[in-house]
LOBA-770682 format. One record per residue (C-alpha): x, y, z; residue in one letter. Coordinates in Angstrom, 3 decimals, padded with zeros to 6 digits. Layout:
LOBA-770682
+----------+----------+----------+---------+
!       px !       py !       pz ! residuo !
+----------+----------+----------+---------+
!        X !        Y !        Z !       a !
...
+----------+----------+----------+---------+
This chain:
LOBA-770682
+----------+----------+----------+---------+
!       px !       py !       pz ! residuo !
+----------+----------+----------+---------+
!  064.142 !  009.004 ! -044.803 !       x !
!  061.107 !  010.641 ! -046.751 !       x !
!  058.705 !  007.892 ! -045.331 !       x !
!  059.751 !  008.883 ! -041.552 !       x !
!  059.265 !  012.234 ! -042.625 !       x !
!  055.814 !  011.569 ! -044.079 !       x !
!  054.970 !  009.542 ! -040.760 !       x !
!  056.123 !  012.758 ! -038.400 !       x !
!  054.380 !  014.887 ! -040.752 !       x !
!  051.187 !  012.659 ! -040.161 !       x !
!  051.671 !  012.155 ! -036.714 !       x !
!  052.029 !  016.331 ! -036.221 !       x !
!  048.633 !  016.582 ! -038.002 !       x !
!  046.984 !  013.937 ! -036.111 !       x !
!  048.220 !  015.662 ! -032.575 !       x !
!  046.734 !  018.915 ! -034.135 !       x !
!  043.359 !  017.750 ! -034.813 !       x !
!  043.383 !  016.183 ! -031.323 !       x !
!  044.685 !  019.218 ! -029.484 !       x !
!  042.014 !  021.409 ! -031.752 !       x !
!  039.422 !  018.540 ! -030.511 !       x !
!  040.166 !  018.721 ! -026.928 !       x !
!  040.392 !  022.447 ! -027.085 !       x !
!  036.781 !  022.455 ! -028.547 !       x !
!  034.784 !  020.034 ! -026.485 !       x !
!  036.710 !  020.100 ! -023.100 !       x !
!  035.165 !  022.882 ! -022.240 !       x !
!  031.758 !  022.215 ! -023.354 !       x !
!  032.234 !  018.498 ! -021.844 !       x !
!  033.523 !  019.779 ! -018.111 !       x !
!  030.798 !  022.388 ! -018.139 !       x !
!  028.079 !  019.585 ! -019.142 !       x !
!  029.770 !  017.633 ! -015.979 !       x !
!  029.033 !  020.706 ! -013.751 !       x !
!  025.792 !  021.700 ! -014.971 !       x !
!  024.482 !  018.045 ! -014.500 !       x !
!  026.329 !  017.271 ! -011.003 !       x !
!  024.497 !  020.876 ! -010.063 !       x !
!  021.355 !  020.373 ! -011.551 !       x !
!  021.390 !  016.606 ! -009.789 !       x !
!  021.466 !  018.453 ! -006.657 !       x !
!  019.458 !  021.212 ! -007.527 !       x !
!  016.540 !  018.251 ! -008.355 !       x !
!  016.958 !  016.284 ! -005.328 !       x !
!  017.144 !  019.168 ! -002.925 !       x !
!  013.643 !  020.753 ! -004.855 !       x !
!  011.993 !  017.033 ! -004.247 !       x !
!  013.628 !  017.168 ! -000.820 !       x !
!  011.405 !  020.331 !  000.135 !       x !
!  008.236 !  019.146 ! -002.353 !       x !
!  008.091 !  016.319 !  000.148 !       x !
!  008.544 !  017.738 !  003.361 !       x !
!  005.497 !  020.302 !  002.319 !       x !
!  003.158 !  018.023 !  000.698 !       x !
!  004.229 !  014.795 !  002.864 !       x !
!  002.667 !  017.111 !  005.911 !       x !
! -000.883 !  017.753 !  004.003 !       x !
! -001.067 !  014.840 !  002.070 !       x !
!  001.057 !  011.940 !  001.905 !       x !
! -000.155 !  009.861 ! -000.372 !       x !
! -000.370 !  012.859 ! -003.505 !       x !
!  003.503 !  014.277 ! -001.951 !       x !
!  004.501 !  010.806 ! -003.108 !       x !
!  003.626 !  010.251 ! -006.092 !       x !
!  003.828 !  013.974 ! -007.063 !       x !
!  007.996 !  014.083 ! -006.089 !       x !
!  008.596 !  010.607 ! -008.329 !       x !
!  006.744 !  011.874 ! -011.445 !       x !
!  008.929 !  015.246 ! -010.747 !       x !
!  011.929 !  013.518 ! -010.365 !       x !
!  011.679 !  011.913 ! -013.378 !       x !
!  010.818 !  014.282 ! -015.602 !       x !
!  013.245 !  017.204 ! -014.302 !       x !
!  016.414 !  014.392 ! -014.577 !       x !
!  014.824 !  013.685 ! -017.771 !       x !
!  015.287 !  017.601 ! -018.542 !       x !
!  018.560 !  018.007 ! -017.576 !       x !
!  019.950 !  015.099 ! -019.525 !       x !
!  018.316 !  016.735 ! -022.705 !       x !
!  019.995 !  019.680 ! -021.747 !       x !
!  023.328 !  018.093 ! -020.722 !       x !
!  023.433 !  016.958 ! -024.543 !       x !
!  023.014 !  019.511 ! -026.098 !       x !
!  025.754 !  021.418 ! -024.609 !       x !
!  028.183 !  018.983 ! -025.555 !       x !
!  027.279 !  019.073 ! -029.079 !       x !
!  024.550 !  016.517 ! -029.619 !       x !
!  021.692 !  018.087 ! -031.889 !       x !
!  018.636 !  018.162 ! -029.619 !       x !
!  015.957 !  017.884 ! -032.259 !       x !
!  017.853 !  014.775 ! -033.544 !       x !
!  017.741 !  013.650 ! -029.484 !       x !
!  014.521 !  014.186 ! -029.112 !       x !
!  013.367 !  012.349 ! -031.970 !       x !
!  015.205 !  009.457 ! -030.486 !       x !
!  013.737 !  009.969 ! -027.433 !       x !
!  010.409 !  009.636 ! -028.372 !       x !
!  010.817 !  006.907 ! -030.939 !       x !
!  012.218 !  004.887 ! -028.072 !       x !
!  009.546 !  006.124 ! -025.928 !       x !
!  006.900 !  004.842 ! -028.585 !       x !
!  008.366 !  001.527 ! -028.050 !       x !
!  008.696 !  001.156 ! -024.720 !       x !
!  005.571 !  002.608 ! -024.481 !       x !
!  003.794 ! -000.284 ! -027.013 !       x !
!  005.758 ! -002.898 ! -024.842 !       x !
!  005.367 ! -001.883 ! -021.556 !       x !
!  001.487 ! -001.390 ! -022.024 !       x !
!  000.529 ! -002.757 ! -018.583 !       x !
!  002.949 ! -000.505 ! -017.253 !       x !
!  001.137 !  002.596 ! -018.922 !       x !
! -001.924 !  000.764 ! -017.396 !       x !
! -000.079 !  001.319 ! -013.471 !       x !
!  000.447 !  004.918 ! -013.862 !       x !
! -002.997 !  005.372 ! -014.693 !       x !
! -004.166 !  003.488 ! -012.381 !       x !
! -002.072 !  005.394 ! -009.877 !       x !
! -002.919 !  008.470 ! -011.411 !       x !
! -006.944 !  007.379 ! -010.844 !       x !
! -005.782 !  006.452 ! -007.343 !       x !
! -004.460 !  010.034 ! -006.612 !       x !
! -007.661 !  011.907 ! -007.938 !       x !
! -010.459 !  009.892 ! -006.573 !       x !
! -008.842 !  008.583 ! -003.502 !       x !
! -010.389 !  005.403 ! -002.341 !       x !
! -007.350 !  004.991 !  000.291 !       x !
! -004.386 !  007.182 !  001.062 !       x !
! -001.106 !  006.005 !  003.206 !       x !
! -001.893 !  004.964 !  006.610 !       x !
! -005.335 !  003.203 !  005.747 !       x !
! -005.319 ! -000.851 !  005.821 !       x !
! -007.349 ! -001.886 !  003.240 !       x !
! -008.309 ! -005.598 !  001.748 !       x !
! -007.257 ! -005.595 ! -002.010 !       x !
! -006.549 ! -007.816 ! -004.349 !       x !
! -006.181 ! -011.252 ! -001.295 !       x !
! -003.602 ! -009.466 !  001.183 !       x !
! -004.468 ! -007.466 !  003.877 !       x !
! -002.309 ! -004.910 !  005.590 !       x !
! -001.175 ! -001.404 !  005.789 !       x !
! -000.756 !  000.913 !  002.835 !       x !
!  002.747 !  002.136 !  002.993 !       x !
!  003.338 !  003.934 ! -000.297 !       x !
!  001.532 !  004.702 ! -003.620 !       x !
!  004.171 !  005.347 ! -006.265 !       x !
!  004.113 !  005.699 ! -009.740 !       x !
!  003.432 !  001.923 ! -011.157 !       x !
!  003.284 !  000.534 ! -007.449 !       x !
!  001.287 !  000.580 ! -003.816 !       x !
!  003.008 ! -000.976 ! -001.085 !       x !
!  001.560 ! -003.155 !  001.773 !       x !
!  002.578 ! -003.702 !  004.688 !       x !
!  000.776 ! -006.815 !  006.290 !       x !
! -000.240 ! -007.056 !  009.873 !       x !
!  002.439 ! -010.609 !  010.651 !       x !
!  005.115 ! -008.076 !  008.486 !       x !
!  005.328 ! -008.785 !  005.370 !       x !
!  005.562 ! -006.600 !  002.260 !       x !
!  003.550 ! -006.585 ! -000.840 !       x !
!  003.931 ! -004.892 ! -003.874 !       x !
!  000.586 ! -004.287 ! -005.794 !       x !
!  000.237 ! -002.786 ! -008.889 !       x !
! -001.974 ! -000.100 ! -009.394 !       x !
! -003.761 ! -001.004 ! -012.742 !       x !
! -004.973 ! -004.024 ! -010.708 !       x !
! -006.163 ! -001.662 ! -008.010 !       x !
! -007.915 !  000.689 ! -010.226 !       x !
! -009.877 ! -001.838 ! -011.338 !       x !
! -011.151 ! -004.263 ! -008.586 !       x !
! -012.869 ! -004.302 ! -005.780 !       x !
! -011.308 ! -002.760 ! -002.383 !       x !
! -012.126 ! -003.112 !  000.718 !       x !
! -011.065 !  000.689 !  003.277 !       x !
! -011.000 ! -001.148 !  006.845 !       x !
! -009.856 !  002.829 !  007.715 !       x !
! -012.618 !  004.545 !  006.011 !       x !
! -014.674 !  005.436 !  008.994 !       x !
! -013.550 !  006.079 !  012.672 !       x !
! -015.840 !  003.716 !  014.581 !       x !
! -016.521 ! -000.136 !  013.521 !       x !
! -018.826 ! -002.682 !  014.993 !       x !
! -018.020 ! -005.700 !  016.736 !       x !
! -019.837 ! -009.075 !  015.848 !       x !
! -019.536 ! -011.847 !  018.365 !       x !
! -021.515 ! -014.745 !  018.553 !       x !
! -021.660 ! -016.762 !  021.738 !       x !
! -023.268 ! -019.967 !  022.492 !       x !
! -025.186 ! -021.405 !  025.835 !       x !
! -026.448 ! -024.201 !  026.380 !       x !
! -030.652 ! -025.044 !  026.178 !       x !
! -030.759 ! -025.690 !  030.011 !       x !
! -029.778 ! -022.495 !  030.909 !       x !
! -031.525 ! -018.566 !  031.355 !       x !
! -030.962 ! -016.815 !  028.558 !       x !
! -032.208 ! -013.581 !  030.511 !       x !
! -029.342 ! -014.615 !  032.789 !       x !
! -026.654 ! -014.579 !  030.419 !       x !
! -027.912 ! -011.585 !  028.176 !       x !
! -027.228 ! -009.779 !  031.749 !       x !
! -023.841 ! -010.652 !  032.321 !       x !
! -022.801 ! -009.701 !  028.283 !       x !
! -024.463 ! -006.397 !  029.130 !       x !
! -022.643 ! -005.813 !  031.897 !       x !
! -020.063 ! -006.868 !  030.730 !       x !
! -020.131 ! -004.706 !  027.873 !       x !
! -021.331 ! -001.554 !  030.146 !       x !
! -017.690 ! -001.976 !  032.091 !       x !
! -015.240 ! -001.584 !  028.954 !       x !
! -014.468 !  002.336 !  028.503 !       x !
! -013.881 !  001.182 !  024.400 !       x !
! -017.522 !  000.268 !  024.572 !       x !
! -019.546 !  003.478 !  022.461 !       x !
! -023.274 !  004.279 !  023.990 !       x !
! -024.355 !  005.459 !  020.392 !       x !
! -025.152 !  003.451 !  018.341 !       x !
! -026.516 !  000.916 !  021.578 !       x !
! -024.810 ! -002.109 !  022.099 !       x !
! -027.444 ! -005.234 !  020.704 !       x !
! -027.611 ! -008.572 !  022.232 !       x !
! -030.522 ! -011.094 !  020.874 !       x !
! -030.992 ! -014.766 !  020.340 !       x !
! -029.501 ! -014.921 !  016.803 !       x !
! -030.035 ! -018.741 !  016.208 !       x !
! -031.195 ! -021.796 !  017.533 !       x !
! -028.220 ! -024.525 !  017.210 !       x !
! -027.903 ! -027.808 !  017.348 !       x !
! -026.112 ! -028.100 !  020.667 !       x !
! -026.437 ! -024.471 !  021.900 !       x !
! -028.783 ! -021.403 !  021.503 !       x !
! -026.626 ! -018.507 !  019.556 !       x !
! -026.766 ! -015.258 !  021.504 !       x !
! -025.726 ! -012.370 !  018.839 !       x !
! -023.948 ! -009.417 !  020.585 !       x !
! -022.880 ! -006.472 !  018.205 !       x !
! -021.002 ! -003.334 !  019.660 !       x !
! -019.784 ! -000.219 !  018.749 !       x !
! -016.164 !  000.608 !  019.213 !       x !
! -013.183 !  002.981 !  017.963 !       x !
! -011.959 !  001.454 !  014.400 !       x !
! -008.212 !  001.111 !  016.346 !       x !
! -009.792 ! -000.945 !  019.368 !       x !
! -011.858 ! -002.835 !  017.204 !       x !
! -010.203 ! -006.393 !  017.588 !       x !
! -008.899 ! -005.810 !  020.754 !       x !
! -011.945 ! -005.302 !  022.136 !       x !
! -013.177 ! -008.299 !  020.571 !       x !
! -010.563 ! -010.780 !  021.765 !       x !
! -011.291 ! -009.473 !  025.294 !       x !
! -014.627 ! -009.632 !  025.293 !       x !
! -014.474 ! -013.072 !  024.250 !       x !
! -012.452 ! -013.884 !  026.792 !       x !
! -014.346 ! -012.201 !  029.811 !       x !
! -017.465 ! -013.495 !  028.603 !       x !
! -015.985 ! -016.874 !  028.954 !       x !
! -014.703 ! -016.431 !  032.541 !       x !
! -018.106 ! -014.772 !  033.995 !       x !
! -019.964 ! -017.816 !  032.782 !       x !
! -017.988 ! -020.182 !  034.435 !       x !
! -018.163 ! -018.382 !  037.859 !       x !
! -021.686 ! -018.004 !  037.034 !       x !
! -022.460 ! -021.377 !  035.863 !       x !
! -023.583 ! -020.429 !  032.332 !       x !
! -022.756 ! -023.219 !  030.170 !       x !
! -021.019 ! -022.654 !  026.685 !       x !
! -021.404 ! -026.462 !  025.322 !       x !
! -019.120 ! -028.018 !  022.525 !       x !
! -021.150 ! -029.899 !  019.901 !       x !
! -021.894 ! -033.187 !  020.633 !       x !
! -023.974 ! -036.229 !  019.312 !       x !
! -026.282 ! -039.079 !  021.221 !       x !
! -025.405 ! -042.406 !  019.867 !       x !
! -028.220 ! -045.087 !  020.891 !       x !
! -027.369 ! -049.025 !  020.386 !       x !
! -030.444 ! -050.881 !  020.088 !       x !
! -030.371 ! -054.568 !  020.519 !       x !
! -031.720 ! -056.644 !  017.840 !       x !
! -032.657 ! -060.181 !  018.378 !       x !
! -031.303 ! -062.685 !  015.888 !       x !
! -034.024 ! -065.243 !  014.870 !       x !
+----------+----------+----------+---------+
C-alpha cells in the first residue's frame, strides 16, 4: 500500500513538472511557429518585389542579389526562431560558425563559385540573354546564381557551369556587339570569269534588306585551290540575322550560278595509266 502510494506520489510530481514544462515553453514554442511561418512569408514576398524591380533593370545582378538575400534573411530568422524558444544564441552562434568553418574548409571549390559569381556580377563579361562560348558548350545564358550559370544550348539542352570555372577561363560574348560579320567562302571553277561571278555575289548581296552598307560588303579572290579559285565574301549584318543570312546566301549564290553557268567544282584528281613495255 505505501509503494502505490509512493508511485502516485511520483507520478503527481512527474505530471507537475510536465504541466509546469508545457506551461513554460508552449507559449514561447507556438509563438516561434508564428514568428517563423510570418517571417517565411515576410522573406519570400520582400524577394518577390526585389526581383520584380531589379529583374526589370538588370537581370542578371536581381538574380543573384534575391538568392544571397534569401539566404541570409532565412538564415536570420532561424537564429531568431531559437532563441525565443530558449536556445542560448551566443552558444548557437558559436555552433554556427564552427560548422560554417568546416563546411567552409570542405567545400573550398564551392567558396571558389561564389566568388567567381560574385566577379561575374561586378565586372560583367555576360549578363542573361547573351550566348556566349565557355568552357566547350555553346548556348544561351539563362541564369547566374550563386555557385552556378545556366546554359541553355541552341538543339535544347541545359548546362550547368560553375562559376569559379568561368571566372577563370577564357569566354567567348557572341552578344557583345549588335552587328557581326559574315565569312563565306565560295569556290568557281578556273574556266570561268571571276569578274562574272564577283557580280552576281554583289548583287546578290545588294538585294538582302539584312545586308548593312557600313562597313561595305568585301568580295576578293581569297585563294587559289586545287580544283577551284576561292572567292572570299565578308558582310555585315545584325548579330540576330547573322546565320540566317549566311545559310541563305549560300544557298542563292548556289542557284544564280547554275542559271548563270558559273561552275562551283567538287575536288577531283587526273589519274594517267601509262603503258610500260615488258622486255
Amino acid at each position: 500500500m505505501e509503494n502505490l502510494l509512493t508511485g502516485d506520489g511520483q507520478f503527481a510530481q512527474l505530471a507537475q513538472m510536465a504541466y509546469g514544462m508545457v506551461m513554460t515553453y508552449a507559449p514561447k514554442v507556438i509563438l516561434a511557429i508564428i514568428t517563423l511561418v510570418v517571417g517565411l512569408w515576410l522573406i519570400n514576398r520582400f524577394v518577390a518585389v526585389l526581383r520584380s524591380r531589379l529583374g526589370s533593370k538588370d537581370p542578371t545582378l536581381g538574380q543573384f542579389l534575391c538568392g544571397l538575400t534569401s539566404i541570409t534573411l532565412k538564415i536570420m530568422l532561424l537564429i531568431s526562431v531559437a532563441s525565443m524558444v530558449g536556445i542560448a544564441t551566443t552558444s548557437f552562434v558559436a555552433v554556427v560558425g564552427a560548422a560554417g568553418l568546416a563546411i567552409g574548409l570542405a567545400l573550398q571549390g564551392s567558396l571558389a563559385n561564389f566568388a567567381g559569381g560574385v566577379l561575374i556580377l561586378l565586372f560583367k563579361p555576360f549578363k542573361v540573354g547573351d550566348a556566349i562560348d565557355a568552357q566547350g558548350y555553346l548556348g544561351s545564358v539563362a541564369e547566374i546564381q550563386i555557385l552556378y550559370t545556366i546554359l541553355n544550348t541552341f538543339d535544347n539542352q541545359r548546362i550547368i557551369i560553375p562559376n569559379g570555372s568561368l571566372a577563370n577561363a577564357s569566354i567567348t560574348n557572341l552578344s557583345a556587339y549588335p552587328t557581326r560579320r559574315c565569312d563565306m567562302t565560295i569556290g568557281i571553277g578556273y574556266g570561268d570569269d571571276i569578274d562574272h561571278a564577283k557580280a552576281i555575289i554583289k548583287r546578290l548581296i545588294g538585294e538582302d534588306p539584312r545586308t548593312l552598307k557600313d562597313p561595305e560588303p568585301m568580295i576578293v579572290v581569297g585563294a587559289l585551290g586545287e580544283s577551284s579559285i576561292d572567292l572570299t565574301v565578308r558582310v555585315w549584318t545584325s548579330a540576330a540575322d547573322l546565320w540566317p543570312y549566311h545559310w541563305d546566301m549560300l544557298e542563292k549564290v548556289k542557284k544564280a550560278f547554275d542559271a548563270e553557268g558559273v561552275s562551283i567544282p567538287f575536288p577531283q584528281r587526273d589519274v594517267h595509266l601509262y603503258e610500260t613495255k615488258q622486255g
